[in-house]
C-alpha positions in Angstrom: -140.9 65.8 38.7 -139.7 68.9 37.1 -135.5 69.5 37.2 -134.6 72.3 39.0 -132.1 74.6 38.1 -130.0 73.9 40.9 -129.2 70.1 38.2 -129.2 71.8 35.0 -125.3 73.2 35.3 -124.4 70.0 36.3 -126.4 67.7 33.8 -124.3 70.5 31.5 -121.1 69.8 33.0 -121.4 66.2 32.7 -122.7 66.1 28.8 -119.5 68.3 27.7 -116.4 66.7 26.6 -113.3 67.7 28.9 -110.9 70.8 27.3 -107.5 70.2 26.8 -104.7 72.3 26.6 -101.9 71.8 23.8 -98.4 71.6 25.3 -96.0 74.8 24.7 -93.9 74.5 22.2 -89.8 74.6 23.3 -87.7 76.5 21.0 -85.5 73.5 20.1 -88.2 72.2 18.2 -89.3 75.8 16.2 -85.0 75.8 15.5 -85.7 71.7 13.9 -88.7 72.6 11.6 -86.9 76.4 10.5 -83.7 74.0 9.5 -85.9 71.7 7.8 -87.5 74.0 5.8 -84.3 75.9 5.1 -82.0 74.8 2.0 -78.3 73.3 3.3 -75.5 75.2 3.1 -73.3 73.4 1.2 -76.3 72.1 -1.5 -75.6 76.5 -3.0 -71.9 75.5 -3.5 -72.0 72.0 -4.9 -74.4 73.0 -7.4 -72.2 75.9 -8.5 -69.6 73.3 -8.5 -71.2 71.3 -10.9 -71.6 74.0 -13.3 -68.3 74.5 -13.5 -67.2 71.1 -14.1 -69.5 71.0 -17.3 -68.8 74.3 -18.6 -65.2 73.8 -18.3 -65.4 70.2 -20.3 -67.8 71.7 -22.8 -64.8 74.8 -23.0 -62.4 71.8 -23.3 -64.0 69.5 -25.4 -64.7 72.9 -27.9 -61.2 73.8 -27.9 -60.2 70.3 -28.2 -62.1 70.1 -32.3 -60.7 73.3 -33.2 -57.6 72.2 -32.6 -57.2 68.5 -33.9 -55.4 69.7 -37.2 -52.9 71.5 -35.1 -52.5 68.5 -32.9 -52.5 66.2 -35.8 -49.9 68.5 -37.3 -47.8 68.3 -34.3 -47.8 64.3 -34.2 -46.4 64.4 -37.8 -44.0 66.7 -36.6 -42.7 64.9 -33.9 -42.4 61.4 -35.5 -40.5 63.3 -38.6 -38.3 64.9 -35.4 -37.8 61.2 -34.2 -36.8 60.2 -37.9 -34.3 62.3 -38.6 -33.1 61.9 -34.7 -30.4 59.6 -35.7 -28.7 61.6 -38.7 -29.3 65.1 -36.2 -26.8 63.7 -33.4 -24.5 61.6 -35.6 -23.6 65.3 -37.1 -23.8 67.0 -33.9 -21.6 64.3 -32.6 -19.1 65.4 -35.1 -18.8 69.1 -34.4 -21.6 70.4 -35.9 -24.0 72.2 -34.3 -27.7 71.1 -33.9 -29.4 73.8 -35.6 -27.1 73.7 -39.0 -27.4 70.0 -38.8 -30.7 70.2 -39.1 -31.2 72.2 -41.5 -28.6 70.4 -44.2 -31.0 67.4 -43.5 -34.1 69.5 -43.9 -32.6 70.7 -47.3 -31.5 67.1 -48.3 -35.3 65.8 -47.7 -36.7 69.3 -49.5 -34.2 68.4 -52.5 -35.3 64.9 -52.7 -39.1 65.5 -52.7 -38.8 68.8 -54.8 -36.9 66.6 -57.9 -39.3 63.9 -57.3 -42.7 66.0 -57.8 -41.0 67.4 -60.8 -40.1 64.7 -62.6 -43.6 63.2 -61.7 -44.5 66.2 -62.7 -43.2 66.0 -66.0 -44.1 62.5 -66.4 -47.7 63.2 -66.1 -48.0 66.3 -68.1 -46.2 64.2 -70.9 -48.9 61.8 -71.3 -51.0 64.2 -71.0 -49.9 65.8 -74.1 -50.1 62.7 -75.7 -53.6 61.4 -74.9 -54.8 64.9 -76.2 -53.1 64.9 -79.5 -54.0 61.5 -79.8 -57.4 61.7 -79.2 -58.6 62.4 -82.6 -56.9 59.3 -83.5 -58.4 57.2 -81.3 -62.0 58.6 -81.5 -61.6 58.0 -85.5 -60.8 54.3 -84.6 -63.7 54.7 -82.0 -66.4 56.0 -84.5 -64.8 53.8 -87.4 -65.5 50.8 -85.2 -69.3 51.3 -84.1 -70.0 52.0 -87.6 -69.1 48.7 -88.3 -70.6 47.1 -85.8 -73.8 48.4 -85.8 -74.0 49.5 -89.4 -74.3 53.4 -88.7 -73.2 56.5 -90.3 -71.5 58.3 -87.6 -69.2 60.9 -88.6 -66.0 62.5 -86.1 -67.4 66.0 -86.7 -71.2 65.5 -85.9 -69.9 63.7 -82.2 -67.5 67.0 -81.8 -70.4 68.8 -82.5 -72.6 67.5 -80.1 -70.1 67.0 -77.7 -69.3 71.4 -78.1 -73.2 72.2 -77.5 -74.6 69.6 -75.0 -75.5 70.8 -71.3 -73.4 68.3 -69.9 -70.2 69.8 -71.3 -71.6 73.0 -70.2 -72.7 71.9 -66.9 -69.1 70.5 -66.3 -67.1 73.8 -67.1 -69.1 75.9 -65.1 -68.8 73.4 -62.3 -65.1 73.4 -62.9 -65.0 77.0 -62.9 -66.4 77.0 -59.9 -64.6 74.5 -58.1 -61.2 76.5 -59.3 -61.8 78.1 -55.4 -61.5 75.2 -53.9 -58.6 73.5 -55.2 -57.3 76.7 -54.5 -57.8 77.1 -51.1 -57.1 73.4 -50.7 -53.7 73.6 -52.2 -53.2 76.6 -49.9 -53.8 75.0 -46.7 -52.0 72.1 -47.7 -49.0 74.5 -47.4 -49.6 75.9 -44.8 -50.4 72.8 -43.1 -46.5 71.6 -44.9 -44.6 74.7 -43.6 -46.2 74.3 -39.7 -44.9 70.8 -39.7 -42.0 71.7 -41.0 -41.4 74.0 -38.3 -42.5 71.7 -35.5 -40.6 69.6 -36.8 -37.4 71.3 -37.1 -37.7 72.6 -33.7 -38.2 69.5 -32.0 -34.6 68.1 -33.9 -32.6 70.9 -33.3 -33.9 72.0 -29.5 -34.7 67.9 -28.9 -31.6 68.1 -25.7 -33.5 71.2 -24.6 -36.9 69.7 -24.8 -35.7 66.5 -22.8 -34.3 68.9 -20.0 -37.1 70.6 -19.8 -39.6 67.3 -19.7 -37.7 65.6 -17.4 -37.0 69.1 -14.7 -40.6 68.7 -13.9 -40.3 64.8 -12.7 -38.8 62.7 -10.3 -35.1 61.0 -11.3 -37.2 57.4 -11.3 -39.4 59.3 -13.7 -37.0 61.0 -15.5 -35.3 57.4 -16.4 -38.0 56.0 -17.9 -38.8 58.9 -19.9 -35.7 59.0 -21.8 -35.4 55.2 -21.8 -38.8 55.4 -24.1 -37.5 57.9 -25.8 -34.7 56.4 -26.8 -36.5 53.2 -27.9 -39.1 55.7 -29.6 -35.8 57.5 -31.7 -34.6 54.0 -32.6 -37.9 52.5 -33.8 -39.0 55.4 -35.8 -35.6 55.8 -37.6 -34.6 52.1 -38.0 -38.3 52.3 -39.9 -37.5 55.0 -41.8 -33.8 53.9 -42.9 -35.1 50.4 -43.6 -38.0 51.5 -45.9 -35.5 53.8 -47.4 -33.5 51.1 -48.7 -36.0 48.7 -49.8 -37.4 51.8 -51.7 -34.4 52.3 -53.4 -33.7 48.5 -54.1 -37.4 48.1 -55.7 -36.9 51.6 -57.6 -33.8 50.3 -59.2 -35.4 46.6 -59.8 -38.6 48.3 -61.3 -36.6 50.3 -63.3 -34.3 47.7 -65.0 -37.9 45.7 -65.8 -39.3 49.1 -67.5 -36.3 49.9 -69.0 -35.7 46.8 -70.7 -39.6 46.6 -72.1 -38.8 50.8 -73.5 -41.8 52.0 -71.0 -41.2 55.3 -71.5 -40.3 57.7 -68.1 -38.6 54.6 -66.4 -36.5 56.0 -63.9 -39.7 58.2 -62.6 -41.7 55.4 -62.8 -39.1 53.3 -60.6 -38.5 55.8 -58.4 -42.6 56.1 -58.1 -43.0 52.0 -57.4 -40.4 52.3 -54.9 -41.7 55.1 -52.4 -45.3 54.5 -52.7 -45.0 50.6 -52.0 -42.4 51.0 -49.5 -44.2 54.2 -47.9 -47.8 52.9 -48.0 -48.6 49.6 -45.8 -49.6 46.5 -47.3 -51.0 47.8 -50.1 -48.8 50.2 -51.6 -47.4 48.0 -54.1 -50.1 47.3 -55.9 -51.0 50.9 -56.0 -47.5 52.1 -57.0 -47.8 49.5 -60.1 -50.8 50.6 -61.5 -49.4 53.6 -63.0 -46.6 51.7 -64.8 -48.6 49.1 -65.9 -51.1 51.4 -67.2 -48.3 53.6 -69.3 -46.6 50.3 -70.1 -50.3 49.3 -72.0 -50.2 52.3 -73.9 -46.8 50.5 -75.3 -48.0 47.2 -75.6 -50.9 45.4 -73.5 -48.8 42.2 -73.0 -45.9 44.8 -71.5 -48.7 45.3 -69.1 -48.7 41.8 -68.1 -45.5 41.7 -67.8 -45.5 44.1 -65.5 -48.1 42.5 -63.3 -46.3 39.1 -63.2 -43.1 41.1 -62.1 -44.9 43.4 -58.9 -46.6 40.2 -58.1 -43.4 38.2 -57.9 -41.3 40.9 -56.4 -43.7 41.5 -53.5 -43.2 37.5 -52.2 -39.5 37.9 -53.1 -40.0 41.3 -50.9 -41.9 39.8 -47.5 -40.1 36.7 -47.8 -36.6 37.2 -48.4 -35.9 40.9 -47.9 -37.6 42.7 -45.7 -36.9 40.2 -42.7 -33.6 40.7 -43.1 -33.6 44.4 -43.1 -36.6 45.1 -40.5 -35.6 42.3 -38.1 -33.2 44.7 -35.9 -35.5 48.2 -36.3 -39.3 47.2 -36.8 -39.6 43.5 -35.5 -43.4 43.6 -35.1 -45.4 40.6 -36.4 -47.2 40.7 -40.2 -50.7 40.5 -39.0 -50.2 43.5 -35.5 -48.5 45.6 -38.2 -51.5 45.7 -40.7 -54.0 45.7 -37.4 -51.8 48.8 -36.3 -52.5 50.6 -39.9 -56.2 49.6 -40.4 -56.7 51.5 -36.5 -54.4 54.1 -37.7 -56.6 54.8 -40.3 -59.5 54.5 -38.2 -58.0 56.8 -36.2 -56.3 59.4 -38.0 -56.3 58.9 -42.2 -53.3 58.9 -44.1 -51.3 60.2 -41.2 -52.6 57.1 -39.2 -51.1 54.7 -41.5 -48.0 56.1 -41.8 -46.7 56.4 -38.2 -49.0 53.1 -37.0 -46.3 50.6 -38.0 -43.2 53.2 -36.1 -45.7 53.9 -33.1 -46.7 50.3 -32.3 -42.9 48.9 -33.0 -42.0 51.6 -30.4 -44.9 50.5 -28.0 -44.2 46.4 -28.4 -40.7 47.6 -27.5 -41.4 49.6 -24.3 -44.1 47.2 -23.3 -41.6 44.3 -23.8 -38.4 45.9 -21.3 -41.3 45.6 -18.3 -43.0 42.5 -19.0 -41.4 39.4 -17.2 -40.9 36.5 -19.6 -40.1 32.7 -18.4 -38.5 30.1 -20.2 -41.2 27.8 -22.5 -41.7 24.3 -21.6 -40.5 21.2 -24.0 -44.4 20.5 -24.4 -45.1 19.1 -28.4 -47.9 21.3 -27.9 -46.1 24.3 -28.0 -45.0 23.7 -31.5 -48.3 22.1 -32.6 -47.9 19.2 -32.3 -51.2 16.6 -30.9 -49.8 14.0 -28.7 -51.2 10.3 -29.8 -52.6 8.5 -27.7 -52.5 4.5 -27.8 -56.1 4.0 -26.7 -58.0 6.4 -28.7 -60.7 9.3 -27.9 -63.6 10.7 -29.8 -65.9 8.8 -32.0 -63.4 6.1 -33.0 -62.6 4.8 -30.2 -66.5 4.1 -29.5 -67.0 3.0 -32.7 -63.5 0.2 -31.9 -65.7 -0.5 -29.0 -69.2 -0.9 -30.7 -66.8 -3.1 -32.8 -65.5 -5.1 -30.5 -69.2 -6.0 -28.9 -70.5 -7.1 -31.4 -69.6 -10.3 -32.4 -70.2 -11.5 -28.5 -73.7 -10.3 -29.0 -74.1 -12.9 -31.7 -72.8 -16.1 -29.6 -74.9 -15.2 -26.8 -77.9 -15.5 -29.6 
């Protein structure tokens, strides 16, 4: 039987799937996914934040290397300031003002190392004289010597010939020549870089009440105590090092001198006055440097005057750490042997030259600050304080098992 069209619309009905109508959309949820898709407000400002921070420590850290000489600079200047501290207010105590007080010790220290660099100076330019005129001398003993040794025919003019016309001697003078510039411009910053710690320097000593004030206006009064308690300690560390290495300069210029003196090593008293600053004034090492210059003028003498010279730095140094400088240092720099030359190998890590020199005053004044906080207690009577390994009766370790082993053994052989 044929469908009739009265079943086809609903056979149609049936065979299609139902329609469903999507539920309206509340605003609410439009607001969500807008947010969502919109940047926060406070990611514009932290990121602008963070651009800041780094181009103000690259600004910093820029600024920072260009000036490091003039921070260095001002370091000197203000351990030379605590140096001459001490000599400042015992003057101004007096009467004197600060300023002119100053100075005169300014133009003491000026005097000192101006009559010293001459007389250096001097010393230097003397031998230098003398190695040149006596060059032809000792390159005729030179030349006479090889000839005889390996059976040639040299002659002084032919060498001073070659010498006059190889490259190497005209390589070297046009390197010189050009290098002139330099040591120019070197010697010319080195002055400048004098005079501005000189100036710091003075300023800090003559305005140091002022600078104090004005250090201590901007802190609290517990603040403010401990700040001129450490700079106090820092005034009598740096001086007490100063004074002391002062006089043991000046005792092992004049001992130096009396040894030169009596071998007729000519330029003595320079040469004494040399030894004395540069071992006193250069850590651990200094006396050895300071006595290779006498020793090597003394061998010009006589090469067993340079032994003699040797023998007699060698000896003075023990006599020096063992006898004198405890004596002398034990009330200014008391700092132990081994922290003082750890303090100048990180100086010199740190710094150079300039390291070195204020390591030993810096860490005295440190050990000293460090030591008025730190709570100490009374030491126990322990032997093993001082070293000393208590016995026991028994014994430990491998002879007691070996006394043991000992002591089995002859049981073993009964019970056989």
């Amino acid at each position: 039987m044929a469908p009739t069209d009265d079943n086809e619309p609903a056979d149609r009905h049936a065979a299609s799937p139902p329609v469903t109508t999507p539920p309206a959309r509340r605003p609410a949820d439009d607001a969500v996914a807008q947010a969502g898709r919109r940047m926060p407000r406070w990611l514009p400002r932290a990121m602008v934040l963070a651009l800041a921070l780094i181009a103000a420590f690259q600004l910093g850290s820029w600024a920072f290397h260009q000036l490091t000489g003039l921070l260095i600079n001002i370091l000197i200047a203000f351990f030379l300031a605590l140096a001459i501290e001490p000599a400042v207010s015992w003057m101004a105590s007096r009467g004197m003002r600060r300023g002119l007080a100053t100075f005169l010790v300014f133009l003491g220290l000026t005097i000192v190392t101006a009559g010293f660099i001459t007389l250096l100076g001097s010393m230097l330019a003397g031998q230098i004289i003398k190695m040149v005129e006596g060059f032809p001398d000792y390159l005729d003993s030179v030349i006479h010597w090889i000839n005889q040794t390996f059976h040639t025919d040299l002659r002084r003019v032919d060498v001073q010939e070659g010498l006059l016309h190889s490259d190497w001697l005209r390589k070297y003078a046009q390197n010189s020549a050009a290098g002139v510039l330099d040591v120019s411009a070197q010697v010319l910053g080195g002055l400048f870089q004098l005079l501005t710690v000189a100036l710091f320097s003075f300023y800090f000593a003559a305005d140091g009440p002022r600078l104090r004030r004005a250090l201590c206006s901007v802190l609290p009064p517990a603040r403010q105590a401990e700040v001129l308690r450490a700079w106090e300690i820092a005034v009598d560390k740096t001086g007490g090092y100063l004074y002391s290495r002062g006089l043991m300069a000046l005792i092992s210029g004049i001992a130096h001198y009396i040894l030169l003196q009596a071998l007729g090593v000519p330029y003595a008293p320079v040469l004494g006055v040399w030894v004395g600053l540069v071992s006193q004034f250069i850590p651990t090492i200094g006396t050895y440097l300071a006595g290779a210059l006498p020793m090597l003028i003394a061998f010009t003498v006589n090469p067993w005057y340079a032994v003699w010279v040797l023998i007699f730095v060698v000896v003075y140094q023990q006599f020096e750490n063992y006898m004198l400088q405890p004596k002398l240092t034990s009330k200014t720099v008391d700092i132990h042997p081994a922290v003082a030359f750890g303090s100048v190998i990180a100086g010199t890590a740190l710094l150079g030259a300039v390291g070195a020199l204020i390591a030993i005053p810096a860490t005295a004044t440190l050990q000293a600050f460090l030591g008025a906080y730190v709570k100490r207690y009374a030491v126990t009577d322990d032997p093993r304080v001082q070293g000393h390994r208590p016995r026991r009766t028994g014994g430990t370790g491998a002879g007691m098992r070996l006394r043991r082993l000992w002591a089995r053994q002859p049981r073993t052989e009964e019970s056989a």
